[in-house]
Legacy VTK file of the C-alpha trace (Angstrom):
# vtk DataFile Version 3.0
C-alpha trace
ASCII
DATASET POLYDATA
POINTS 125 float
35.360 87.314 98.710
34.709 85.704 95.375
31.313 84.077 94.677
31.015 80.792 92.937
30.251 81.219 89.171
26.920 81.220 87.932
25.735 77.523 86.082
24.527 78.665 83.068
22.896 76.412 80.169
25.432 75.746 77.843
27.838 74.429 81.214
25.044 72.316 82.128
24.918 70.475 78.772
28.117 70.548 78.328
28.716 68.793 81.835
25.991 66.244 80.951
27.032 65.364 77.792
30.344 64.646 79.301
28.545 62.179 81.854
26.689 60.427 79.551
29.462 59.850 77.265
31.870 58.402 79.835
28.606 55.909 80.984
27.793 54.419 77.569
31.866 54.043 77.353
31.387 52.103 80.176
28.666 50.055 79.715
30.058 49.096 76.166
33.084 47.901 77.683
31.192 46.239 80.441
29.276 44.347 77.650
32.188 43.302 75.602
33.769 41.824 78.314
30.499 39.996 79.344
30.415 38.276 75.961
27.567 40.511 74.908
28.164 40.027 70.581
28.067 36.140 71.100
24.534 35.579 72.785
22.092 36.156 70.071
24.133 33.577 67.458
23.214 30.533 69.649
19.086 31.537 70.138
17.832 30.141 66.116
19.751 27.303 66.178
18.109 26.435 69.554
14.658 27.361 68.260
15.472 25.222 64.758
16.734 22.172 66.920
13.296 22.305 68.855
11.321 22.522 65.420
13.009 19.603 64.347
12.454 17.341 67.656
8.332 18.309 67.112
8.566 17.494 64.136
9.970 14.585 64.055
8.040 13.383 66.925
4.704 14.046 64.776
5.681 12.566 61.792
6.566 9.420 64.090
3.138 9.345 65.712
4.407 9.975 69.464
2.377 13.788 69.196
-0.888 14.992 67.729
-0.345 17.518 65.391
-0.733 20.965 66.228
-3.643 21.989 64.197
-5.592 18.886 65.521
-4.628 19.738 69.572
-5.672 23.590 68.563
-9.153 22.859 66.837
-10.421 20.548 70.131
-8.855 23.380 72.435
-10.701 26.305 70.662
-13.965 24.550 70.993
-13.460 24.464 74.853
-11.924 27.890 74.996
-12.577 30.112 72.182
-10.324 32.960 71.738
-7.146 33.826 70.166
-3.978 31.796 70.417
-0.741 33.463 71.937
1.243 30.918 72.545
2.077 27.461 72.103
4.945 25.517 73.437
5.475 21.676 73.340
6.829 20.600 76.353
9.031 17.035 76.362
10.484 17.484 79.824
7.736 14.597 81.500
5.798 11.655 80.332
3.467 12.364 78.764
4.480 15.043 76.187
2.219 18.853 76.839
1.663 21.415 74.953
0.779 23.996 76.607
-1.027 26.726 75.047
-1.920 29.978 76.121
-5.301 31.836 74.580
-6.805 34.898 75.272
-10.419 34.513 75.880
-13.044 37.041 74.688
-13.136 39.359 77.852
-9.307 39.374 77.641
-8.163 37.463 80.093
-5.153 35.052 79.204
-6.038 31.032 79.447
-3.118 28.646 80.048
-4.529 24.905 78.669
-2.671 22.167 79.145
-2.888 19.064 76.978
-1.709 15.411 76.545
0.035 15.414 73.244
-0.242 12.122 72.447
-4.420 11.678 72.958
-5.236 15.165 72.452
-6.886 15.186 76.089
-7.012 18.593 77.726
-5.096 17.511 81.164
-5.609 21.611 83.043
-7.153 24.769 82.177
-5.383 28.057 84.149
-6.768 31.061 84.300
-10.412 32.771 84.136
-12.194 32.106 80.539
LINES 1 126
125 0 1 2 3 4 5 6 7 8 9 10 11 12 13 14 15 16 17 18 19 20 21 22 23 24 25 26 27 28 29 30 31 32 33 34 35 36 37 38 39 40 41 42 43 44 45 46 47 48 49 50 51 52 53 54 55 56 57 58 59 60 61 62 63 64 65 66 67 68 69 70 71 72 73 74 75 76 77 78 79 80 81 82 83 84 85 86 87 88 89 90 91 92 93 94 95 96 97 98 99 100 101 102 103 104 105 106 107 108 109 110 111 112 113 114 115 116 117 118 119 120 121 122 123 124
């Protein structure tokens, strides 16, 4: 009776390599056929159309500007700002603005852009 060959290291790298080659093979074709090398092209001039809208919408008067909005919310809750986002989806315009406070815990504040009013405050100071 024969026995079944012994796996030794170099046919168990070998054998692997051969694996792991045929998956990334895959997954690149996978990815080109997902549209993969045209996603990141649309994200800055998304992010640069947004920049403009705030903009615009302080220089018109219908928003605070930022640094006023951030000066009343850090005297409320102190701490460092992560995150700010101005939200135009309702009436009246939010930004919402997420802080960590000094023990660490993350703050979501939520405030009328056009009074500079804090409307919510999310989250343990």
């Amino acid at each position: 009776m024969r026995s079944e060959p012994k796996l030794n290291a170099p046919f168990i790298r070998r054998s692997g390599a051969r694996a792991y080659l045929w998956a990334m093979r895959m997954l690149l074709i996978l990815l080109s056929f997902t549209g993969f090398a045209g996603l990141p092209a649309d994200v800055p001039a998304q992010a640069q159309s947004d920049r403009q809208l705030a903009q615009d919408a302080t220089d018109d008067g219908q928003v605070k500007p930022l640094s006023e909005v951030l000066h009343a919310v850090k005297a409320t809750v102190p701490g460092q700002v992560l995150d700010v986002q101005l939200d135009k989806s309702g009436k009246p315009w939010t930004y919402r603005i997420r802080i960590r406070g000094e023990k660490g815990n993350v703050v979501l504040v939520v405030v009328d852009a056009e009074s500079g009013r804090i409307l919510s405050t999310k989250g343990n100071r």
